[in-house]
C-alpha positions in Angstrom: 0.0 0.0 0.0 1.7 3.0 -1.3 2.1 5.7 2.1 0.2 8.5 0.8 -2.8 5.5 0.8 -2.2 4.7 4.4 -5.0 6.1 7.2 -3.4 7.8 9.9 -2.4 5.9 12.5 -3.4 6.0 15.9 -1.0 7.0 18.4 -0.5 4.0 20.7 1.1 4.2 24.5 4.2 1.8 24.7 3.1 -1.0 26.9 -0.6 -1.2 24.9 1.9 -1.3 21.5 4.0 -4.7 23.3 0.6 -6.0 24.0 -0.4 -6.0 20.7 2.3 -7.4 18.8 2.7 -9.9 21.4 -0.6 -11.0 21.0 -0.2 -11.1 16.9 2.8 -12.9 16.6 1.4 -15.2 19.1 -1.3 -15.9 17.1 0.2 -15.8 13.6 2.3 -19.1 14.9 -0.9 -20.8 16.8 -3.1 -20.6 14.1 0.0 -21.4 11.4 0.7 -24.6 13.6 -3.1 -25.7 13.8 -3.6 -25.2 10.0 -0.6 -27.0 9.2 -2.0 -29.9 11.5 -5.1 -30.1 9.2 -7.0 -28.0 12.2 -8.7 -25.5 9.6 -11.6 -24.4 11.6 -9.7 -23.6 15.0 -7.2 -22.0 12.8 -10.0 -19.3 11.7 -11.2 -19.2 15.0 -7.4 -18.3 16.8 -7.8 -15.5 14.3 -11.1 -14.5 15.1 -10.5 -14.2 18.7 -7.3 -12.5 17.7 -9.2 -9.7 15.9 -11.8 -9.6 18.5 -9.2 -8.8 21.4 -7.5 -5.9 19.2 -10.6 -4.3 18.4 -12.0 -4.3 22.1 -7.9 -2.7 23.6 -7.5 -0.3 20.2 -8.7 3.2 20.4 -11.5 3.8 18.0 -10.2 4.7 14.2 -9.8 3.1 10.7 -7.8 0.4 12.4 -10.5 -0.8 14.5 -13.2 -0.4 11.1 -11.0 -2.6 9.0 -10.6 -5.2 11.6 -14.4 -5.4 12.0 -14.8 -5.8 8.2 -12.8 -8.5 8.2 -14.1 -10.3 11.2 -17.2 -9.8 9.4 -16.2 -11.4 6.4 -14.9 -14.5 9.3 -18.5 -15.0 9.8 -19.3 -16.0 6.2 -19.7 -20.0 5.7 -17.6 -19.7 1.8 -14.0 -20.8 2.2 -12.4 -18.7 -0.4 -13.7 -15.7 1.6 -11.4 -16.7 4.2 -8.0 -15.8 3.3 -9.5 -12.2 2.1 -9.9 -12.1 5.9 -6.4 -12.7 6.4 -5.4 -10.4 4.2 -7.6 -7.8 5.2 -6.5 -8.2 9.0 -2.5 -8.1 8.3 -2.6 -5.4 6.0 -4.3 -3.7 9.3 -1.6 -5.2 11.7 1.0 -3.4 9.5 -0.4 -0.2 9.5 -0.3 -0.4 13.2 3.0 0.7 12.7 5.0 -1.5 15.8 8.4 -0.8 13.8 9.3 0.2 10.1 10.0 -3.7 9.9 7.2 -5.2 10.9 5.3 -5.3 8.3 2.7 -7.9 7.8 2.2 -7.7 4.4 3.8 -10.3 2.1 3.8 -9.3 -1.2 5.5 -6.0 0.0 8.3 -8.2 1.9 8.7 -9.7 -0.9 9.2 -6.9 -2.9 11.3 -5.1 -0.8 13.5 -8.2 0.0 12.4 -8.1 3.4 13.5 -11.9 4.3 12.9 -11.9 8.0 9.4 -11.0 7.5 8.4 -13.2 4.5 10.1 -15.9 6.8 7.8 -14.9 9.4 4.4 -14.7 7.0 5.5 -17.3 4.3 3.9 -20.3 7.0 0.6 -18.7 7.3 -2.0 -21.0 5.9 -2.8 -19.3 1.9 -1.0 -16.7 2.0 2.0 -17.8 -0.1 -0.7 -18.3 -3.0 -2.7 -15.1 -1.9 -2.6 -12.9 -5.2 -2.0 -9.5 -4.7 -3.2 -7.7 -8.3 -2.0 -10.5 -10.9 0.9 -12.1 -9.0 1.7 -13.8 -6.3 4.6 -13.8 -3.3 6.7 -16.1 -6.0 6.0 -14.1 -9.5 7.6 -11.1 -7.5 10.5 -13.1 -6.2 11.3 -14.4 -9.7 11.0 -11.2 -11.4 13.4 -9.7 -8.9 15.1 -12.8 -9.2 15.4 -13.0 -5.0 16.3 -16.8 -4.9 16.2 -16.6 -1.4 12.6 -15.3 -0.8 11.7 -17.6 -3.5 13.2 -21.0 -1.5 11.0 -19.6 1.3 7.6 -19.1 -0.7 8.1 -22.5 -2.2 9.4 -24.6 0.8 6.1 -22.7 2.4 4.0 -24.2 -0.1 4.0 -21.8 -2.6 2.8 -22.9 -6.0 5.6 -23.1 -8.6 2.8 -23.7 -11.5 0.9 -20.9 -11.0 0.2 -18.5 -14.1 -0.2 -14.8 -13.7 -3.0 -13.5 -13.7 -2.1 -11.0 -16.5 0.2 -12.5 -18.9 -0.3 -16.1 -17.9 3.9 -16.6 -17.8 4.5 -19.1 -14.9 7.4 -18.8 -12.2 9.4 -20.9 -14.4 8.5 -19.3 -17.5 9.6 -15.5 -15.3 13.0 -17.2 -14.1 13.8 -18.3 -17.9 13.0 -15.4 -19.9 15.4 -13.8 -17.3 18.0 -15.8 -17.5 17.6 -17.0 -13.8 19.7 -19.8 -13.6 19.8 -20.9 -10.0 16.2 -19.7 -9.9 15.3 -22.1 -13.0 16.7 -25.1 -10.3 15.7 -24.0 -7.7 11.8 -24.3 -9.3 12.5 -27.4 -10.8 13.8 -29.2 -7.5 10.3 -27.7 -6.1 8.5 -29.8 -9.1 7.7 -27.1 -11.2 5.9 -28.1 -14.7 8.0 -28.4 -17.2 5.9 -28.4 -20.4 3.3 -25.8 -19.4 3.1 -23.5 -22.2 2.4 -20.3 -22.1 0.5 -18.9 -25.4 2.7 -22.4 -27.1 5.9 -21.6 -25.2 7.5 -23.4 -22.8 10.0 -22.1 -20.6 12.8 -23.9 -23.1 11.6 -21.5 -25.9 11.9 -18.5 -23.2 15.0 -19.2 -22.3 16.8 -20.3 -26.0 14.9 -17.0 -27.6 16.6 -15.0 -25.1 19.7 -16.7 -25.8 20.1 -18.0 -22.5 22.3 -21.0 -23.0 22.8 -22.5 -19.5 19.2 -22.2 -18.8 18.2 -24.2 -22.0 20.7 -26.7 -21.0 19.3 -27.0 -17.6 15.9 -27.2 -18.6 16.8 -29.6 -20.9 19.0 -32.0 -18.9 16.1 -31.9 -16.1 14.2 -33.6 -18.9 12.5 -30.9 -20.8 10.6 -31.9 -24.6 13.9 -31.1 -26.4 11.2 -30.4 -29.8 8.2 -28.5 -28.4 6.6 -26.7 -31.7 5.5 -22.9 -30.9 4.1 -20.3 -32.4 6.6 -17.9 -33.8 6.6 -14.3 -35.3 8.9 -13.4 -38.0 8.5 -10.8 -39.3 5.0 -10.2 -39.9 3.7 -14.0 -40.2 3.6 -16.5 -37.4 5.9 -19.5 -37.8 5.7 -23.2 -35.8 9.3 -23.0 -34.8 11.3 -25.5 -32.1 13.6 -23.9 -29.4 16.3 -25.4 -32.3 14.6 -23.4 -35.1 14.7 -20.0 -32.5 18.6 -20.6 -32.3 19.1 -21.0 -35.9 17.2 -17.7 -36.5 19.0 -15.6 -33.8 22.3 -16.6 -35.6 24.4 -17.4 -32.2 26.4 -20.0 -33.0 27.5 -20.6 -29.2 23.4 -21.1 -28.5 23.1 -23.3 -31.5 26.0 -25.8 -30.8 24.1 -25.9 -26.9 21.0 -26.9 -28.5 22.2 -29.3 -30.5 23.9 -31.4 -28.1 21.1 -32.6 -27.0 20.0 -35.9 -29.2 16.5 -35.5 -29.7 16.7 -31.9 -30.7 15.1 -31.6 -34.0 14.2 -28.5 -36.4 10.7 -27.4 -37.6 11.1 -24.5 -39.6 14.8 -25.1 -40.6 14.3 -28.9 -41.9 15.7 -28.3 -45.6 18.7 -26.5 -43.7 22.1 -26.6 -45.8 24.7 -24.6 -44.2 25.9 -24.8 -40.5 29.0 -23.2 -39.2 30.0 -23.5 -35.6 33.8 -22.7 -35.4 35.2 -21.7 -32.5 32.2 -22.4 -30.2 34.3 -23.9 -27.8 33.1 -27.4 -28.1 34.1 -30.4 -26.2 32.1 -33.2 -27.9 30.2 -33.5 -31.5 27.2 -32.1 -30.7 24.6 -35.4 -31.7 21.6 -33.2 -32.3 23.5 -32.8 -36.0 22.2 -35.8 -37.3 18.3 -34.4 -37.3 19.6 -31.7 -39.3 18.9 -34.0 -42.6 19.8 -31.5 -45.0 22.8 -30.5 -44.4 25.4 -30.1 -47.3 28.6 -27.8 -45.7 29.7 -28.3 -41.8 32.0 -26.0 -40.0 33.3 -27.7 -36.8 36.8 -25.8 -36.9 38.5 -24.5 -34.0 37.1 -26.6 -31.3 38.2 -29.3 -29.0 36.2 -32.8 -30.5 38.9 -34.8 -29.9 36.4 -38.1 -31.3 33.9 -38.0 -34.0 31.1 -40.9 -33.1 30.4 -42.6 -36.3 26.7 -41.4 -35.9 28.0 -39.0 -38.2 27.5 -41.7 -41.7 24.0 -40.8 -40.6 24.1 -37.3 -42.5 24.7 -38.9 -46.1 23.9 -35.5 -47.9 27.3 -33.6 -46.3 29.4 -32.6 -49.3 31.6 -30.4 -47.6 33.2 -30.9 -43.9 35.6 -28.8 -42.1 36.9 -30.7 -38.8 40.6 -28.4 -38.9 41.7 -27.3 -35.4 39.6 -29.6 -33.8 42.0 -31.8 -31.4 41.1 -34.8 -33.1 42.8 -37.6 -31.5 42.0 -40.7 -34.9 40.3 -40.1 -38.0 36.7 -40.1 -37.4 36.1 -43.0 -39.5 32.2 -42.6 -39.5 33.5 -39.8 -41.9 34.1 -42.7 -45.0 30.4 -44.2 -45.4 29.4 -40.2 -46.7 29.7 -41.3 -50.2 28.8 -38.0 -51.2 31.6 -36.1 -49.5 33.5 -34.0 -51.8 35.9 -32.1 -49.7 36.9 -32.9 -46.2 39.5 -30.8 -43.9 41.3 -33.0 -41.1 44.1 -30.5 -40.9 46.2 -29.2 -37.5 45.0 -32.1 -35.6 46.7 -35.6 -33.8 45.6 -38.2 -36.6 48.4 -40.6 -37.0 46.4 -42.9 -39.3 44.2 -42.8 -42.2 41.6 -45.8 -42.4 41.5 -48.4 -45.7 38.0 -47.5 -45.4 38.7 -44.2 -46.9 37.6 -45.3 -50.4 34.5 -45.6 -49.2 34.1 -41.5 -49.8 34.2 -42.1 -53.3 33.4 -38.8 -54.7 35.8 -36.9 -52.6 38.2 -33.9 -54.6 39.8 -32.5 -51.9 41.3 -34.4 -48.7 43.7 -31.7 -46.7 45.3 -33.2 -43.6 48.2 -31.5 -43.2 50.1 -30.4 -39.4 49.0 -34.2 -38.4 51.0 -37.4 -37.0 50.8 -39.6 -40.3 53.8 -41.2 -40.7 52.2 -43.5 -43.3 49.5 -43.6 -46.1 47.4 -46.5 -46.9 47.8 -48.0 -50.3 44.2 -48.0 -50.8 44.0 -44.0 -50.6 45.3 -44.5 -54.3 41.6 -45.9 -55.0 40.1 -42.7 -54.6 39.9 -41.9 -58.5 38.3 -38.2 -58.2 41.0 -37.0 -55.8 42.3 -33.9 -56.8 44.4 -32.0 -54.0 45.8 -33.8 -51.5 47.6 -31.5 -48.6 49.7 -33.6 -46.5 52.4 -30.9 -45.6 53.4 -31.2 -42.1 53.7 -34.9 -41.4 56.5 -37.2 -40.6 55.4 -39.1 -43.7 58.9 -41.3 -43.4 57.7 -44.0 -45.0 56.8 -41.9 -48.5 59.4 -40.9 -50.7 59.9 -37.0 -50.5 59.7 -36.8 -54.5 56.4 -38.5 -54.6 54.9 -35.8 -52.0 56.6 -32.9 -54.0 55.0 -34.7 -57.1 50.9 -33.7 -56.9 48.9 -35.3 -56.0 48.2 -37.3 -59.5 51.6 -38.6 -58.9 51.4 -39.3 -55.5 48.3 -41.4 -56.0 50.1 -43.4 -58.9 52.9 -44.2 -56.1 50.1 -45.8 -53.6 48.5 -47.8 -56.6 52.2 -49.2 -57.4 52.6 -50.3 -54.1 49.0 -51.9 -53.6 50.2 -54.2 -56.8 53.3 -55.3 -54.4 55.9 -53.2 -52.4 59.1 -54.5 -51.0 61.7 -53.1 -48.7 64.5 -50.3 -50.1 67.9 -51.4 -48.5 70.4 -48.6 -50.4 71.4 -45.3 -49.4 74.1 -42.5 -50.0 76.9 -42.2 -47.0 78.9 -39.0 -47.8 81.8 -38.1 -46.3 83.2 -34.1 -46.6 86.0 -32.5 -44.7 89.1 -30.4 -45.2 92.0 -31.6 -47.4 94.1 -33.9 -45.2 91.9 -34.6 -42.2 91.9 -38.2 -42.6 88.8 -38.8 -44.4 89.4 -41.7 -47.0 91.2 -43.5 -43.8 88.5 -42.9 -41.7 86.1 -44.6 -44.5 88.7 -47.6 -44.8 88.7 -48.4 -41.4 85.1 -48.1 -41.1 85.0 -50.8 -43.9 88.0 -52.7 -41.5 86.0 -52.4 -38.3 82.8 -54.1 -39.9 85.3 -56.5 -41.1 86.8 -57.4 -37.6 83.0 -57.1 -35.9 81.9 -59.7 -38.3 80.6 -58.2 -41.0 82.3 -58.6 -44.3 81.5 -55.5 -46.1 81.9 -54.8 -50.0 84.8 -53.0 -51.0 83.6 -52.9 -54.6 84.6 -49.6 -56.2 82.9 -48.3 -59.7 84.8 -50.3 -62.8 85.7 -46.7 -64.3 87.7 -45.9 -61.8 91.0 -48.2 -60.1 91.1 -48.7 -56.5 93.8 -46.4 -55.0 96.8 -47.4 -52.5 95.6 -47.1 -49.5 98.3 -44.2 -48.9 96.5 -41.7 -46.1 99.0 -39.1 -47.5 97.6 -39.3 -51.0 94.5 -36.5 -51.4 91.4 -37.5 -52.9 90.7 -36.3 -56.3 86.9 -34.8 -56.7 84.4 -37.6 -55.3 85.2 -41.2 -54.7 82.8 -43.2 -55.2 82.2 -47.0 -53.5 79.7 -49.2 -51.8 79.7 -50.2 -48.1 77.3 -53.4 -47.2 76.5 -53.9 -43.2 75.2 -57.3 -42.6 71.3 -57.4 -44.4 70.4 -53.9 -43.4 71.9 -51.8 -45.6 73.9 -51.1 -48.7 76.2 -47.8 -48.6 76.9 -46.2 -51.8 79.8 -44.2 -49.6 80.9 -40.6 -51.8 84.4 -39.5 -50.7 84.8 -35.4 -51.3 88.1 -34.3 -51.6 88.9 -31.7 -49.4 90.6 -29.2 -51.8 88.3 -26.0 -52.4 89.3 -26.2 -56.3 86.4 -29.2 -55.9 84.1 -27.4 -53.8 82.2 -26.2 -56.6 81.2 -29.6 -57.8 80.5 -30.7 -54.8 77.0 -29.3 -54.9 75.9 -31.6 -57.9 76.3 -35.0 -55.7 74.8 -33.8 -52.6 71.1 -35.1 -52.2 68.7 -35.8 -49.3 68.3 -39.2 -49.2 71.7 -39.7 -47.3 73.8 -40.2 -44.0 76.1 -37.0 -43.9 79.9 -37.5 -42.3 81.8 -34.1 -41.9 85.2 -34.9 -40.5 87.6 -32.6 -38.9 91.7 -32.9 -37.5 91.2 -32.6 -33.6 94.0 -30.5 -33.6 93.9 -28.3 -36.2 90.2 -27.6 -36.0 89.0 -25.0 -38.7 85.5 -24.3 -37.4 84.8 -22.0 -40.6 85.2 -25.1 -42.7 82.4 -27.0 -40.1 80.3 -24.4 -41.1 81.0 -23.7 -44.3 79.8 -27.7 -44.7 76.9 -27.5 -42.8 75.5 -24.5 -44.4 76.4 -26.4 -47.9 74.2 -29.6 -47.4 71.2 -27.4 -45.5 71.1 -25.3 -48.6 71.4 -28.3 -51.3 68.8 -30.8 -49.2 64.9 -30.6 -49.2 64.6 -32.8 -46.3 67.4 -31.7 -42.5 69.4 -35.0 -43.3 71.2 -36.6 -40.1 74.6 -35.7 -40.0 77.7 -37.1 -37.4 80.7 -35.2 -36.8 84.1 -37.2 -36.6 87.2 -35.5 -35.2 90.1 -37.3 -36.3 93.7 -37.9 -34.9 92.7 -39.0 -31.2 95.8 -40.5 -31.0 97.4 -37.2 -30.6 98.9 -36.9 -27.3 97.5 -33.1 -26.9 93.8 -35.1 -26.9 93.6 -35.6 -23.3 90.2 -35.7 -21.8 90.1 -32.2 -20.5 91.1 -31.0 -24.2 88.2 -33.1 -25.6 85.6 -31.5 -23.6 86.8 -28.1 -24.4 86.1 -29.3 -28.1 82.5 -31.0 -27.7 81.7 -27.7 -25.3 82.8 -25.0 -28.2 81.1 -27.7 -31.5 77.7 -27.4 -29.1 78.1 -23.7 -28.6 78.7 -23.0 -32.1 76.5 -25.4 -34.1 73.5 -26.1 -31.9 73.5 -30.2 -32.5 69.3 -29.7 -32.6 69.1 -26.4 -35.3 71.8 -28.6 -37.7 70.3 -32.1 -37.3 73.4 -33.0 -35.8 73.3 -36.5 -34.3 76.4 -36.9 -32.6 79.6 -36.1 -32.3 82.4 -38.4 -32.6 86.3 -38.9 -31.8 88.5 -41.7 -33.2 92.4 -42.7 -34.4 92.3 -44.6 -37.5 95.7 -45.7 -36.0 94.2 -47.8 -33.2 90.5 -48.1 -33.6 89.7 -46.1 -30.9 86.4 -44.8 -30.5 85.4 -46.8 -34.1 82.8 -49.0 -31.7 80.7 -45.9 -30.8 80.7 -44.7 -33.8 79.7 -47.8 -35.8 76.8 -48.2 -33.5 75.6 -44.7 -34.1 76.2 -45.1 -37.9 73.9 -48.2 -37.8 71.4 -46.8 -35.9 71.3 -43.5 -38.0 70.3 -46.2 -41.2 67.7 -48.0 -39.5 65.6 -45.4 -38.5 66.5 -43.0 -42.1 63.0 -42.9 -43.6 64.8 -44.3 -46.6 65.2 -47.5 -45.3 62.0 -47.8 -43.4 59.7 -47.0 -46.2 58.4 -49.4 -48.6 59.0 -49.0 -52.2 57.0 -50.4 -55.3 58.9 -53.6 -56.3 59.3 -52.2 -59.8 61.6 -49.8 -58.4 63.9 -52.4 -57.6 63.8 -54.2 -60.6 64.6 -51.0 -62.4 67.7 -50.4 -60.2 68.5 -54.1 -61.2 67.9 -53.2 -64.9 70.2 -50.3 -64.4 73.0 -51.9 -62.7 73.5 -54.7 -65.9 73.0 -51.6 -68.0 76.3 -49.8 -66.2 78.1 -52.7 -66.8 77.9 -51.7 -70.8 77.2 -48.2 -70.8 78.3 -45.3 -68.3 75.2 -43.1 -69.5 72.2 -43.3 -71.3 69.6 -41.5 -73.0 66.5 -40.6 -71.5 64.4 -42.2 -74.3 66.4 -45.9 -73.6 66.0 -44.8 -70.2 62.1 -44.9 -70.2 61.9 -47.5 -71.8 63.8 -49.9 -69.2 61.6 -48.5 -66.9 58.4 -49.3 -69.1 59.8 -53.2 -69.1 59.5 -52.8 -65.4 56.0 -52.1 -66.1 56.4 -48.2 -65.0 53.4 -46.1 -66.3 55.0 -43.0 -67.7 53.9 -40.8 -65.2 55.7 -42.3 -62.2 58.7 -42.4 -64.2 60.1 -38.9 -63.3 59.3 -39.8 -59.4 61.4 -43.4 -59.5 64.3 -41.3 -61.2 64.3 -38.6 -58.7 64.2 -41.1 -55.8 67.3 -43.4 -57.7 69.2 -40.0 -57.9 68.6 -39.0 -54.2 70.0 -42.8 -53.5 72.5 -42.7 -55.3 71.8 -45.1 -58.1 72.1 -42.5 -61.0 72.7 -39.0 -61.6 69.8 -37.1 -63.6 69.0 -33.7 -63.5 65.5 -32.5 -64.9 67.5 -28.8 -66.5 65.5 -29.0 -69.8 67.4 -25.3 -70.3 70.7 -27.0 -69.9 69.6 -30.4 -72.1 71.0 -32.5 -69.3 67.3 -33.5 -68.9 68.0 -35.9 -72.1 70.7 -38.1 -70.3 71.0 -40.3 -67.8 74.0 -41.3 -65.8 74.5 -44.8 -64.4 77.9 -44.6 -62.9 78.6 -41.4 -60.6 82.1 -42.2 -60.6 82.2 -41.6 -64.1 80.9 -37.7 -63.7 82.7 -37.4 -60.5 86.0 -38.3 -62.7 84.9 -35.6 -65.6 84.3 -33.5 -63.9 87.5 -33.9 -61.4 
């Protein structure tokens, strides 16, 4: 009752004031106790005699009058003319005025967040569900969102159901169009109606067309009709619309990535729906209320953290286009290969370390990008997918896939995969290069490596190329250009070993013979240690090699008696200052005396476990490769070079289709096999060397 409303209140002596409330707040919790023990009647009549003993003590006034009205109404046998008695007799305690915070009327507790007296009036039989205009006690509290107050009214009885009496919104319907998230439990644990509409809405719709996530969520997880069709304006016609339709309308792509991860959250308006983006809606699982969405052609699930597809997704067979980059994914979401009509599909930035043979199943797929994974394979059947135009696979430690056929497209990389489906064997040759200063002991170091396998067991080849004699072994005797040998170990391997000479009058050559696909050796005198030569060697294979290939660094002359131990570490500390062993691809660094073996153990071991693990020797090759090299190796026996025409067409006996031919070449020249080089400027395009030694010695 607003003030200026209020009838002047009588002026009452102290003690008669402490009588009267006395005697109210004594009855307030007799009556309260009897009606709560089913005692309705005595309940009315504790009231009665209550209003009766205040009218006979007050002085006469509007007090006193509005008392007696309301005993009147007592008198009257209809029940719901009861609790207007109530009312009428506490609105007249609180203008009695015993303090400012006494007031007996609930609705105005309520809405001035009075909690000691709507504690005190909540347990009065009806009053909680009195209305007061259109609301009651627990419409206010929800629209002042007073959680507090509320948990009174409602553990008082209060009815969580009840509908305005203007707008016919429920408390649940108030709490979610606000947003009220602990007031939307706190109603729910109190039983309140979950699929009472109001004018077709639920509270889901209120809360979703607010954009209230959380609220939608806990409506819906408190088991909420996920699909509940309501009328809808837009624009100027009403649509039937689901709480999913409302999110797809409002745009807000974090509030329609909530709604879908419900499963039985379905569309109405939006069934033929084609596009869906939800990137960066910070996503922890694939929201399953996708599947519904029938129509879909183009998904956007970028920039999120999936981590696992389920293969629910095989359900939504009209997808041409999907996007799961940036998404954490931990496996290929293999669900993914029954959409037959997939054309494009992004896997990229994520942990996939395996593609699926079921992959062919996405038979109509163009474009497959999954680069900035873990593959360090590919399965032979990806060659089966025919319309496969662009393949992006930059970014993996694809060992086990020639470098040339990734550099090739991804026409020729797909030829390479068919090759091998036909049969694939194991590729057992690679280049071992050894460079150095003039005089530091390289060709000694390589003929007591091949002396030390020798000794351990191993009986290496000491075959050299026919065009060239074998030398004295004379360590005082420089090397000439590039000699060229092989090195076997045991079954693993077969070294075609490339001696520089050390003079700078060859360094210019140098450049044509250094390739990828090989183990590097830079030797160095302990004792006379020109780090500028280190580097200048270093900088030289980093700027001829694609790939970071390993390389070991030998310091000769151990023997020397200024190589003490303190002397060594001095030299490991100042090679690991100046050329960071990580940045170079620097394996390890090694000293050793040709003289008396020393340090030769260490080093074999790291040289052998350098090959195993070079993707060279770990990848598979098509077998026609190798017949090819076998081809080529009777061929040297009668020719040193050939032309490219006779070339192609021992390659074609090896049943080679001419597109893979340029990819077999380039992986035989990074090898070691032959010397080609595609200059069709230069013509050296048009010939085709089979014995290195032989250019090595021209050009020497």
């Amino acid at each position: 009752v607003a003030e200026s409303d209020r009838p002047k209140v009588v002026e009452l002596d102290a003690e008669l004031a402490k009588w009267c409330k006395k005697l109210i707040f004594d009855s307030i919790r007799t009556g309260t106790a009897l009606y709560n023990e089913g005692n309705v009647e005595e309940c009315y009549e504790e009231w009665k005699n209550t209003t009766e003993q205040l009218i006979n003590r007050l002085p006469p006034g509007e007090e006193v009058t509005m008392l007696q009205t309301s005993l009147d109404v007592s008198t009257t046998k209809e029940p719901a003319a009861r609790p207007w008695m109530l009312r009428m007799s506490l609105e007249t305690f609180s203008w009695l005025h015993f303090n400012t915070k006494a007031s007996f009327d609930i609705h105005s507790a309520t809405v001035n967040g009075y909690v000691e007296q709507v504690q005190i009036l909540a347990p009065i039989f009806a009053l909680v569900n009195l209305p007061k205009g259109p609301h009651l006690p627990i419409h206010v509290a929800c629209n002042r969102s007073n959680q507090e107050i509320a948990k009174i009214l409602l553990e008082n009885r209060a009815d969580p159901n009840c509908p305005t009496g203007d707008t016919a919104m429920t408390p649940l319907h108030i709490a979610s169009s606000k947003g009220d998230l602990e007031m939307v439990k706190l109603l729910i644990k109190h039983q309140a109606a979950l699929e009472v509409t109001r004018d077709t809405w639920t509270a889901l719709h209120f809360a979703v067309d607010n954009s209230y996530l959380d609220v939608a969520k806990e409506l819906m997880e408190s088991g909420a009709e996920k699909s509940p069709v309501a009328s809808y304006s837009i624009g100027n016609e009403k649509k039937l619309v689901t709480p999913l339709d409302m999110a797809i309308q409002h745009g807000d792509k974090q509030l329609i990535a909530g709604v879908l991860s419900f499963e039985d959250i379905k569309p109405q308006r939006f069934l033929t729906l084609s596009k869906l983006r939800l990137s960066q809606v910070d996503l922890k699982l694939f929201p399953p209320g996708l599947i519904h969405l029938s129509c879909l052609t183009r998904l956007d699930l970028s920039f999120n953290e999936l981590r696992v597809i389920p293969d629910l997704i095989s359900n939504m067979t009209n997808l041409r286009e999907l996007d799961f980059s940036h998404a954490e994914l931990e496996s290929f979401p293999v669900g993914v290969c029954d959409l037959k009509s997939l054309g494009k599909l992004n896997l990229s930035f994520n942990k996939i370390s395996e593609l699926p043979t079921r992959i062919t199943g996405m038979s109509r797929l163009e474009r497959l990008e999954i680069s900035n994974n873990q593959l360090i394979s590919l399965p032979e059947e990806l060659g089966g997918l025919t319309r496969l135009r662009k393949l992006t696979l930059d970014g993996n430690p694809l060992h086990s896939i020639p470098r040339d056929m990734l550099l090739r497209g991804t026409g020729r990389l797909l030829d390479y995969l068919r090759q091998i489906s036909g049969c694939s064997a194991d590729w057992k040759k690679m280049k071992l290069v050894l460079v150095g200063e003039e005089n530091v002991g390289k060709t000694s170091l390589l003929k007591s490596i091949r002396a030390y396998q020798t000794k351990s067991g191993s009986i290496p080849s000491l075959r050299k190329s026919k065009s060239k004699p074998m030398k004295k072994e004379e360590p005082s005797i420089s090397t000439d250009g590039v000699d060229v040998g092989e090195l076997s170990i045991d079954d693993t391997v077969t070294f075609s070993t490339w001696d520089f000479a050390g003079q700078q009058l060859f360094y210019q050559t140098h450049q044509f013979f250094l390739t990828s696909r090989s183990i590097y050796i830079i030797v160095f005198n302990l004792v006379q240690i020109d780090e500028s030569r280190i580097k200048y060697w270093l900088r030289q294979i980093r700027a001829t090699s694609s790939d970071r290939p390993p390389i070991i660094l030998v310091g000769t002359h151990l023997d020397d008696s200024r190589c003490n131990s303190r002397y060594l570490q001095i030299v490991r500390d100042n090679m690991e200052a100046q050329f960071p062993f990580k940045m170079w691809n620097i394996i390890q660094l090694h000293f050793i005396s040709v003289k008396t073996d020393k340090g030769f153990r260490k080093l074999n071991k790291t040289l052998r476990g350098v090959a195993a693990k070079h993707k060279t020797i770990t990848q598979k090759v098509p077998e026609t490769f190798i017949m090819l090299d076998r081809l080529l190796i009777q061929e040297k026996t009668r020719n040193q070079y050939i032309s490219w025409d006779d070339y192609c067409k021992l390659a074609q006996e090896c049943s080679i289709p001419s597109a893979s031919i340029n990819i077999v070449t380039s992986f035989l020249h990074d090898v070691g096999c032959l010397i080609h080089y595609d200059s069709k400027e230069s013509g050296l395009d048009e010939l085709v060397i089979l014995d290195p030694q032989w250019l090595a010695d021209v050009m020497s």
